[in-house]
N, CA, C and O of each residue as an XYZ file, in Angstrom:
500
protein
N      35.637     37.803    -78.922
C      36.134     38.601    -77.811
C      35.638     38.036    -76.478
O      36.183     37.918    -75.380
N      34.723     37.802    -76.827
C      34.031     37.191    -75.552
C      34.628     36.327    -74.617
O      34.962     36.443    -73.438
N      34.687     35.216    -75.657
C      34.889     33.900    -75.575
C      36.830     33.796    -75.289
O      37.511     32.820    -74.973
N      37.304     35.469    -75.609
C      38.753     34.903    -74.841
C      38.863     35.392    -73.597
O      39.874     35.203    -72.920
N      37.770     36.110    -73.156
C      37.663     36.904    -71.860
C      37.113     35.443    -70.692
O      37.705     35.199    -69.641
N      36.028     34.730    -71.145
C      35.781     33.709    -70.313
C      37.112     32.660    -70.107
O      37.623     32.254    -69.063
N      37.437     32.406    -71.435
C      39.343     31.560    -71.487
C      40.309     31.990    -70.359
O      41.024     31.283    -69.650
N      40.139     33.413    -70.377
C      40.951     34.204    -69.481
C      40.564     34.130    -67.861
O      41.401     33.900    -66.989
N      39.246     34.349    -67.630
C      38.878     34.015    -66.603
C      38.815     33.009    -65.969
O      38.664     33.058    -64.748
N      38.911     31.892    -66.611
C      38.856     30.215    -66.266
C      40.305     30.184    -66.061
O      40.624     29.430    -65.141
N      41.325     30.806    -66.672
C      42.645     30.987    -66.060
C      42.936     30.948    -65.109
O      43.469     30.063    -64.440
N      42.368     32.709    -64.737
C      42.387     32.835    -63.533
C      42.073     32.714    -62.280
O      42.679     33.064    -61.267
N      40.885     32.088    -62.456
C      40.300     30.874    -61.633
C      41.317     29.825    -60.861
O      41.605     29.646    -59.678
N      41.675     29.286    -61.967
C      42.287     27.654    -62.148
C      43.689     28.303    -61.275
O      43.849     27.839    -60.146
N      44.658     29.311    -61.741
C      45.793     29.545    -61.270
C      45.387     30.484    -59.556
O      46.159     30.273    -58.621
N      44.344     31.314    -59.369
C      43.986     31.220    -57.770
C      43.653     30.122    -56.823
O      43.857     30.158    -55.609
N      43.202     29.293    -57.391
C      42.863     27.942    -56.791
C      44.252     27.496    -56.094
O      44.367     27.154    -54.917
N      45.566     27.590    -57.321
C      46.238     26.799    -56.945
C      46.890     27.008    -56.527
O      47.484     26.079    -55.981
N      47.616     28.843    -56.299
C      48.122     29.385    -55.194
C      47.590     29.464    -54.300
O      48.382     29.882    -53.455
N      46.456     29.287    -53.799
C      45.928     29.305    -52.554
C      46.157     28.099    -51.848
O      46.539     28.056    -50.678
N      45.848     26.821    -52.786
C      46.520     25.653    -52.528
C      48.082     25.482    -51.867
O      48.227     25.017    -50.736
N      49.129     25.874    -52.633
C      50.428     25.998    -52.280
C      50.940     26.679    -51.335
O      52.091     26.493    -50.939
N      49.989     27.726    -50.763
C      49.907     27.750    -48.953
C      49.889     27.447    -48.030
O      48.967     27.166    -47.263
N      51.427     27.456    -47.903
C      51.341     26.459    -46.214
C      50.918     27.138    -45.148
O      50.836     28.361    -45.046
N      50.634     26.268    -44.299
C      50.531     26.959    -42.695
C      51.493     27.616    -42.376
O      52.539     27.866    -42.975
N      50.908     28.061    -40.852
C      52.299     28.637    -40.015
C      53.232     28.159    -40.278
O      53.396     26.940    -40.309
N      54.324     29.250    -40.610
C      55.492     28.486    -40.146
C      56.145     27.181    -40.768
O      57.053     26.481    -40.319
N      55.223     27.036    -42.231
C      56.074     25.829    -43.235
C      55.957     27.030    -44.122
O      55.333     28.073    -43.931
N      56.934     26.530    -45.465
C      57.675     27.495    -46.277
C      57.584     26.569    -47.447
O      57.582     25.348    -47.293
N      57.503     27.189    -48.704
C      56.987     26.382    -49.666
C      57.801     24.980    -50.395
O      57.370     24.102    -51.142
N      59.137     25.221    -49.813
C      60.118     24.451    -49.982
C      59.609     23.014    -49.185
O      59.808     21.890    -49.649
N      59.048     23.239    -48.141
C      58.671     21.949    -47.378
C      57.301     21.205    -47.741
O      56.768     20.235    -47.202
N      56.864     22.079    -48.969
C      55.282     21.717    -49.702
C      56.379     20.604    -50.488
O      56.317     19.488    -49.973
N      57.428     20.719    -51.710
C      57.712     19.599    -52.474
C      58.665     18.835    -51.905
O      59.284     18.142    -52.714
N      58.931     18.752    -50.967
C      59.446     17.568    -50.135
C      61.247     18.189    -49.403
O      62.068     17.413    -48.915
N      61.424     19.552    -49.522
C      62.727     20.046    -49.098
C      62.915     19.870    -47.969
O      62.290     20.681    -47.286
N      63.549     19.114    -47.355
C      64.748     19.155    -45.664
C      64.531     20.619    -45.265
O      63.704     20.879    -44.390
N      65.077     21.367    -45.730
C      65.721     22.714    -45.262
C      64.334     23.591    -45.652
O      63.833     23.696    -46.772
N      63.969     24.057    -44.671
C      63.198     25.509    -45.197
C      63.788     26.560    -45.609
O      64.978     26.615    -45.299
N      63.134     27.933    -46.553
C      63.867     28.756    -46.739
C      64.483     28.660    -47.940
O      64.273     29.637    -48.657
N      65.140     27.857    -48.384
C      66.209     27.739    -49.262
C      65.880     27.776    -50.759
O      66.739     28.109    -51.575
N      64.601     27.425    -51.128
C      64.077     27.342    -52.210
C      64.067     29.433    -53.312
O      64.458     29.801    -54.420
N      63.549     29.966    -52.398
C      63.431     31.142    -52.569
C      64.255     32.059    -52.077
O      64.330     33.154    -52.635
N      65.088     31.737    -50.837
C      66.297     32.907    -50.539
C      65.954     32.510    -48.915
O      65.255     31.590    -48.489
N      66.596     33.396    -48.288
C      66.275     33.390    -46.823
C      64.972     33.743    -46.421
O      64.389     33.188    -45.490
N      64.398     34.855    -47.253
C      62.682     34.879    -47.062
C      61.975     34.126    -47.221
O      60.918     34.696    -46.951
N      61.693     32.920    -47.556
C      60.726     32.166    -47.906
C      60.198     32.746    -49.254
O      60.706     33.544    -50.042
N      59.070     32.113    -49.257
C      57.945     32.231    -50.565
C      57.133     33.368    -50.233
O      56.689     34.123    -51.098
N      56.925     33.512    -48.974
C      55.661     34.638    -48.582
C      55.964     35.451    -49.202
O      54.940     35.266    -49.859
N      56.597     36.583    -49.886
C      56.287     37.399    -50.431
C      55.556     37.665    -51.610
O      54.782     38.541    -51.996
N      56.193     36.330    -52.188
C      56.238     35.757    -53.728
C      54.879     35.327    -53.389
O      54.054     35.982    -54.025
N      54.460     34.628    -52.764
C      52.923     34.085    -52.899
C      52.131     35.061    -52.439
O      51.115     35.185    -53.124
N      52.236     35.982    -51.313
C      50.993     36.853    -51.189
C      50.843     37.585    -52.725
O      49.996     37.439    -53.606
N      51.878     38.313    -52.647
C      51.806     39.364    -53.807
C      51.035     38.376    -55.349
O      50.265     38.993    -56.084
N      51.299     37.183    -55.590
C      50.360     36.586    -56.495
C      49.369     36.487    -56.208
O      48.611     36.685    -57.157
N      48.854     36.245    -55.248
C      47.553     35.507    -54.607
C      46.802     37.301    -54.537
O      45.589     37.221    -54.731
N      47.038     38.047    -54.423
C      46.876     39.450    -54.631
C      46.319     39.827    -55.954
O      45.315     40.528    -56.077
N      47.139     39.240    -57.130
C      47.100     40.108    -58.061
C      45.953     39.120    -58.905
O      44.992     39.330    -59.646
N      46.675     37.879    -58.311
C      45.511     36.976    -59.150
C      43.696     37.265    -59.030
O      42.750     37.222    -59.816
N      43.895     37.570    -57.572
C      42.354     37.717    -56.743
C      42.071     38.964    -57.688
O      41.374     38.798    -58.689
N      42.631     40.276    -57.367
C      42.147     41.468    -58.310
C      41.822     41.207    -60.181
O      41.253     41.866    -61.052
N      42.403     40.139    -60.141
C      42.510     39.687    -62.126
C      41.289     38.991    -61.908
O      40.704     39.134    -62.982
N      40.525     38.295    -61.129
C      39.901     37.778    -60.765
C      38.242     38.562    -60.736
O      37.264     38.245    -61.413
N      38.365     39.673    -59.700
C      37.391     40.184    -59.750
C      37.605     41.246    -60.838
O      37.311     42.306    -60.285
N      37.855     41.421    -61.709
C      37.579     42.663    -62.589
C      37.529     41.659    -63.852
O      37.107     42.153    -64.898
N      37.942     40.209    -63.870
C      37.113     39.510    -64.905
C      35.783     39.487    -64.760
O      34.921     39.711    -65.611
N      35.642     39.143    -63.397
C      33.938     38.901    -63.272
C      33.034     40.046    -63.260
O      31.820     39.880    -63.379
N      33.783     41.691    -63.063
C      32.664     42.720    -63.096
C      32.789     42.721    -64.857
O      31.702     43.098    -65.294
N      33.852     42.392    -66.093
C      33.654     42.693    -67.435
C      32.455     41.573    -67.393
O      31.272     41.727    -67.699
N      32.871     40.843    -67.099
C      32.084     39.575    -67.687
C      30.372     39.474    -67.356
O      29.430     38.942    -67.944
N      30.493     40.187    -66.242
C      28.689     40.726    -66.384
C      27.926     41.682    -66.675
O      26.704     41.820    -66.703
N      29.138     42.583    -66.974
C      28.798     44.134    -67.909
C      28.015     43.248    -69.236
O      26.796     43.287    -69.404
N      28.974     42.450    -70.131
C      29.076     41.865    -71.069
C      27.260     40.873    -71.039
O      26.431     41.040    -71.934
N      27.071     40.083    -70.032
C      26.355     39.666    -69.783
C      24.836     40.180    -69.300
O      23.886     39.438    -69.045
N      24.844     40.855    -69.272
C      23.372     41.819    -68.831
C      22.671     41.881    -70.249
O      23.211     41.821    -71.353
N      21.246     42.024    -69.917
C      20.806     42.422    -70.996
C      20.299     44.073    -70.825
O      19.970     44.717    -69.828
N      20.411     44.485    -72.482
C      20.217     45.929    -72.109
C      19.045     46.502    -72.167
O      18.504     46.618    -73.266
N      18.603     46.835    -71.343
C      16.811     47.069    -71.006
C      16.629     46.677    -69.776
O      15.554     46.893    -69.218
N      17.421     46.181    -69.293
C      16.890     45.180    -68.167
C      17.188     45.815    -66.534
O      18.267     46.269    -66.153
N      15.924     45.706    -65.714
C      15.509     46.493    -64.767
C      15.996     45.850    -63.371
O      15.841     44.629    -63.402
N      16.413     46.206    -62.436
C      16.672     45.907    -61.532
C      15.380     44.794    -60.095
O      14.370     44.740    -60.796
N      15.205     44.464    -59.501
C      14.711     43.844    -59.240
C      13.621     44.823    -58.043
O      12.430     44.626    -57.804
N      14.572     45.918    -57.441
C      13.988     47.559    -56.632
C      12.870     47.993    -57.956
O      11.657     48.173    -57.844
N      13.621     48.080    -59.081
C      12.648     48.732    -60.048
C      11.446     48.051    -60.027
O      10.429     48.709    -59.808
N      11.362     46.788    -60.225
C      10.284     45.820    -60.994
C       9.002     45.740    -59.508
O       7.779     45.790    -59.632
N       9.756     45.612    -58.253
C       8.942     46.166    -56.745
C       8.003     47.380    -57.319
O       6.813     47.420    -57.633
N       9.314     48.592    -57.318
C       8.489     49.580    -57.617
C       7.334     49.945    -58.440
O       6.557     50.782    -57.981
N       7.136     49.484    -59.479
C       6.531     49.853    -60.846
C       4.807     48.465    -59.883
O       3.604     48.723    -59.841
N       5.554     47.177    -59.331
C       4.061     47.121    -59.129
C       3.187     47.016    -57.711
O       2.169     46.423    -57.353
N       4.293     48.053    -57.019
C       3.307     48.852    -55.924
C       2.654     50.000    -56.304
O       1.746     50.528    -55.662
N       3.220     50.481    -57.592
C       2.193     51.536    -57.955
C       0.898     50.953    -59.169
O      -0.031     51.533    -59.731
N       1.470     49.377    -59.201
C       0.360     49.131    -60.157
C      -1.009     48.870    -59.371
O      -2.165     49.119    -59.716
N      -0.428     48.198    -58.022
C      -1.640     47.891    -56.734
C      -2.330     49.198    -56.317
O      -3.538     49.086    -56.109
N      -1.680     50.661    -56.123
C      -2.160     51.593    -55.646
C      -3.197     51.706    -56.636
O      -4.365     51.546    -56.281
N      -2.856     52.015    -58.085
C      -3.587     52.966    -58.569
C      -5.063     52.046    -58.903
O      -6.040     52.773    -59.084
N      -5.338     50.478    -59.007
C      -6.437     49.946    -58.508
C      -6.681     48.289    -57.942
O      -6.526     47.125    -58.312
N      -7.223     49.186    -56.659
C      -6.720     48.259    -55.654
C      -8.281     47.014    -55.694
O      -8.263     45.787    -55.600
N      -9.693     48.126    -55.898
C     -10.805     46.995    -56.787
C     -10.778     46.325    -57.597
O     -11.463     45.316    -57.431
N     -10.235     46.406    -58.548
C     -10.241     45.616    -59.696
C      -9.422     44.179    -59.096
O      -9.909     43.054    -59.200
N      -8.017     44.493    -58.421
C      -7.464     43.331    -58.097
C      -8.475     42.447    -57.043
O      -8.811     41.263    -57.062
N      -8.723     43.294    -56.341
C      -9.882     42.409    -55.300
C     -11.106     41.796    -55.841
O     -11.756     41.151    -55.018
N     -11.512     41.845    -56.904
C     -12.886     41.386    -57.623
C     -12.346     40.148    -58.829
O     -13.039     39.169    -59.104
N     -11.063     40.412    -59.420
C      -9.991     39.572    -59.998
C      -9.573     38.012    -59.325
O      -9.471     36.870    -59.773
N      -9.379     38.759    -57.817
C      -8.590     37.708    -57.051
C     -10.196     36.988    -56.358
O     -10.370     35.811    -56.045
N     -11.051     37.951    -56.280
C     -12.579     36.790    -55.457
C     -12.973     35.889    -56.587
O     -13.233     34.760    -56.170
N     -13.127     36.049    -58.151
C     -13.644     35.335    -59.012
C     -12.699     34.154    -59.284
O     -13.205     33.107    -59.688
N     -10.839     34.262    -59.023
C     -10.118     33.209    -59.240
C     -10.801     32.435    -58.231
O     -11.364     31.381    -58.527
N     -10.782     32.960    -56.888
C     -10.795     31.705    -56.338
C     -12.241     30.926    -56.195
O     -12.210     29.696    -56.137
N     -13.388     31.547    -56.143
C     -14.327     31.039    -56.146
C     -14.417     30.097    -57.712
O     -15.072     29.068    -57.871
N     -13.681     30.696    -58.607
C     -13.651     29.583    -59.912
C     -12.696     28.203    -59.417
O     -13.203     27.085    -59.503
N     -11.068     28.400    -58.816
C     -10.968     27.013    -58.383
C     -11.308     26.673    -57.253
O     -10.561     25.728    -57.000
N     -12.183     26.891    -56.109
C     -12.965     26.474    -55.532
C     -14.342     25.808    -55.737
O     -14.945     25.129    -54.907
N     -14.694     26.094    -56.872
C     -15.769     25.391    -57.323
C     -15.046     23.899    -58.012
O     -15.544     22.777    -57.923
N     -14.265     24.115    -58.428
C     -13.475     22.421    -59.469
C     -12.805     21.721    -58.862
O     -12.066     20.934    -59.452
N     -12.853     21.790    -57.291
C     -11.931     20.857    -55.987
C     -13.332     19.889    -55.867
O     -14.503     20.269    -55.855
N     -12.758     18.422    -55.778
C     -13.681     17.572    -55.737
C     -14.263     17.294    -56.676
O     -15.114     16.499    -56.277
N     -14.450     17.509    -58.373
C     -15.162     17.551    -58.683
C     -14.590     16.103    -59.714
O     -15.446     15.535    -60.392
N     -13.487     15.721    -59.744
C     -12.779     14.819    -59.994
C     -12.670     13.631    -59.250
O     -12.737     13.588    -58.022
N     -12.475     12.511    -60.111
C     -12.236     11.276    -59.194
C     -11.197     10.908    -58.426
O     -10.075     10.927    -58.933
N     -11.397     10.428    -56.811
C     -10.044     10.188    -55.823
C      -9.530      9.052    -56.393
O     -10.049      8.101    -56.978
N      -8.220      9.393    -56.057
C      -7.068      8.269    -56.236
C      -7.702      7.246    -55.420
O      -8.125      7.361    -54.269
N      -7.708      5.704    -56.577
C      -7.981      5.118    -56.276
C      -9.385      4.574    -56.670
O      -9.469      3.479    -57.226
N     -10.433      5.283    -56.407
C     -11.678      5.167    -57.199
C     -11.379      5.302    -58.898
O     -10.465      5.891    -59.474
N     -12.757      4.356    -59.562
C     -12.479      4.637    -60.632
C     -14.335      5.137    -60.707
O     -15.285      4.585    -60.152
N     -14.320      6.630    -61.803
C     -16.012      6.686    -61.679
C     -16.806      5.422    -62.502
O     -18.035      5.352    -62.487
């Protein structure tokens, strides 16, 4: 199932790309994208614009509601938001704020003591 939902999405990818591509500027008409003399004529007296917004529309919406399944699908379940994971350890700092400070003086006075204590590039002992 998965795996025809990503198929599907790489679709729709590939086919927004390429209507967006086949968008002309002002005032050219898609008839003058494959090499037509005459504008207009390909599609009726309206041009393509209708025909291409309204795809380029539906494709974009096929588009994003692949990508909200596809990360429903993709999440893992348990898994905490990044506000949550803040939260949980500002209350881990509140509730002791000594222990981290006596934690964090012994790291560093431990790698502060083992700077230098090695041979410089270049010397050999």
């Amino acid at each position: 199932m998965l795996t025809v939902l990503i198929v599907i999405h790489v679709l729709l990818c590939v086919g927004l790309m390429a209507i967006i591509l086949l968008q002309g500027g002002k005032g050219a008409d898609l008839a003058s994208v494959f090499g037509g003399g005459t504008s207009g004529t390909a599609f009726g007296v309206t041009g393509a614009e209708p025909f291409v917004a309204k795809a380029t529309t539906a494709l974009a919406v096929g588009f994003l509601v692949s990508c909200i399944i596809l990360s429903y699908f993709y999440t893992p379940t348990g898994a905490s938001s990044v506000i949550q994971q803040g939260a949980a350890s500002q209350q881990s700092s509140k509730t002791s704020p000594a222990t981290e400070k006596s934690h964090g003086a012994a790291a560093t006075s431990g790698t502060l003591g083992t700077v230098g204590t090695e041979g410089t590039a270049g010397h050999s002992k």
